[in-house]
C-alpha positions as CSV (number, residue, x, y, z in Angstrom):
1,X,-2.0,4.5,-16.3
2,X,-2.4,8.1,-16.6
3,X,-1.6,11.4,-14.3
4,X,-4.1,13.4,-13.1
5,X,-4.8,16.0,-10.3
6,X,-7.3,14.3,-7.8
7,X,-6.4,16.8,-4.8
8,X,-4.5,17.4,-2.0
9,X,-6.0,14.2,-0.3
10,X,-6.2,11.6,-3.1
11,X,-3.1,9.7,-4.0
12,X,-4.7,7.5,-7.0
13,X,-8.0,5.9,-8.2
14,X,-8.7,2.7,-10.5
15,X,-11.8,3.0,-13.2
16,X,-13.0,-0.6,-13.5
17,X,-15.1,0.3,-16.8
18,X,-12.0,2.2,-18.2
19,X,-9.7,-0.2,-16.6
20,X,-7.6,2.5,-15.8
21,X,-5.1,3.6,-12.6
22,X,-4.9,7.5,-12.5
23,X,-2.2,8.8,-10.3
24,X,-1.8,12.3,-8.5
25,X,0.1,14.0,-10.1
26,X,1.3,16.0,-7.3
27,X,3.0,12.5,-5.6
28,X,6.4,12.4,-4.1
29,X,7.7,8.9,-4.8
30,X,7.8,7.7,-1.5
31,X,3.6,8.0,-1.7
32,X,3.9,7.3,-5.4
33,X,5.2,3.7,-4.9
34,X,2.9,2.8,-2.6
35,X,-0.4,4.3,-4.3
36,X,0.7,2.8,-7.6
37,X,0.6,-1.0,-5.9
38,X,-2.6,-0.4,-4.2
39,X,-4.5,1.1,-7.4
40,X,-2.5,-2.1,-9.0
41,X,-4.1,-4.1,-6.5
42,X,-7.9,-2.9,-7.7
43,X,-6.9,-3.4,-10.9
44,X,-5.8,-7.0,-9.7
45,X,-8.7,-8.0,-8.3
46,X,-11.2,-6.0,-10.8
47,X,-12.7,-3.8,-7.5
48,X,-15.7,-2.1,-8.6
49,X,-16.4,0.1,-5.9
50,X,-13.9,1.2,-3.1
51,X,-15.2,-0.9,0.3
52,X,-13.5,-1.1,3.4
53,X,-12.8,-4.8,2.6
54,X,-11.8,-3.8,-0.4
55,X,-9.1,-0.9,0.4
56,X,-7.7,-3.5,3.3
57,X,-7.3,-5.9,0.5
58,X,-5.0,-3.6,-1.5
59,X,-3.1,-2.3,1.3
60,X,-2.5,-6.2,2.1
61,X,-1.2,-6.5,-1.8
62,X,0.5,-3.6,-2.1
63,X,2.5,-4.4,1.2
64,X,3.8,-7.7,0.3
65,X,4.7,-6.6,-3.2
66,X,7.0,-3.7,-1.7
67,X,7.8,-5.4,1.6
68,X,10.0,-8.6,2.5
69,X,10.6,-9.9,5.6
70,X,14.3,-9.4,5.6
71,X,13.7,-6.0,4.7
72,X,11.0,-5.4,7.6
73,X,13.6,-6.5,10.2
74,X,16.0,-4.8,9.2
75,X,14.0,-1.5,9.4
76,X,13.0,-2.6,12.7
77,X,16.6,-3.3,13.9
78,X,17.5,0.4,13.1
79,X,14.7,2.1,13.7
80,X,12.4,0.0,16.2
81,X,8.9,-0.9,15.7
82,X,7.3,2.3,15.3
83,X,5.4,2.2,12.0
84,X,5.9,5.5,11.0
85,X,9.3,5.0,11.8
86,X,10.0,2.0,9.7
87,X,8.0,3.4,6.8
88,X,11.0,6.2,6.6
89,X,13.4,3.9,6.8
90,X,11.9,1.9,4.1
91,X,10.8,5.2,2.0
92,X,7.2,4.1,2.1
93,X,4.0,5.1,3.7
94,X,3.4,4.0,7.0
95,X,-0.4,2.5,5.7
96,X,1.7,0.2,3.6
97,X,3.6,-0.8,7.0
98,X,0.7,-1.3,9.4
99,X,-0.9,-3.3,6.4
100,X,2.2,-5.7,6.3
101,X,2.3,-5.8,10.1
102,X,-1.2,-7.1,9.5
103,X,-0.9,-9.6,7.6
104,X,2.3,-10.9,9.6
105,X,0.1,-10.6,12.6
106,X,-2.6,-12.7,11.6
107,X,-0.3,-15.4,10.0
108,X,1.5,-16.0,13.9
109,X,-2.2,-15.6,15.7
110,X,-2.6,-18.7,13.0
111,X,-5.0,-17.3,11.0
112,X,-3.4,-16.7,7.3
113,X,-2.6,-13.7,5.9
C-alpha cells in the first residue's frame, strides 16, 4: 500500500501487475476506511480493469467487512433509513451503505447476496 495524490475525485486505485493499493493521500478517515476495503476488495479478487461489475463487487466486500447487521440497525434506529444519514452515524460513506443495503435487499427478495 502506498500514498499518493490521485485528485480531488479519486479516493484509491489497485495495480494488478504491481499488486499494489495506492491511497489519496488527501483522505479523511471516514472515506479512508472505506476506500482502503474496496481497493482491498480488487486486490481480493485480482480485478484487472475497473468494470461496473467489478466496482459493485467491491462496494459489496467492502460493506460487509465494515458493516454488521446489529450495527446497521442500530444506525437506523437513531437516525432512520436515510443512507446518507446512517453512513454519518456509522462514519462511513454512504456508497458503502447503499452497497450493504444491497446486498441485504437481494438476500430477502431471495436471491443471495
Amino acid at each position: 500500500m502506498e500514498w499518493a495524490d490521485l485528485g480531488p475525485k479519486r479516493h484509491g486505485q489497485y495495480k494488478r501487475r504491481l499488486r499494489l493499493i495506492e491511497l489519496n493521500q488527501n483522505l479523511n478517515l471516514r472515506q479512508l476506511v472505506p476506500a482502503l476495503a474496496h481497493e482491498f476488495a480488487h486486490f481480493v479478487y485480482d480485478d484487472g480493469c475497473s468494470t461496473p461489475t467489478a466496482e459493485r463487487r467491491a462496494w459489496e466486500y467492502a460493506a460487509r467487512m465494515l458493516i454488521t447487521a446489529e450495527q446497521y440497525a442500530r444506525a437506523e434506529q437513531i437516525v432512520g433509513s436515510h443512507p446518507h444519514a446512517i453512513a454519518a452515524e456509522l462514519d462511513l460513506t454512504a456508497v458503502v451503505v447503499k452497497a450493504w443495503c444491497r446486498q441485504h435487499r437481494a438476500a430477502f427478495d431471495g436471491r443471495g447476496a
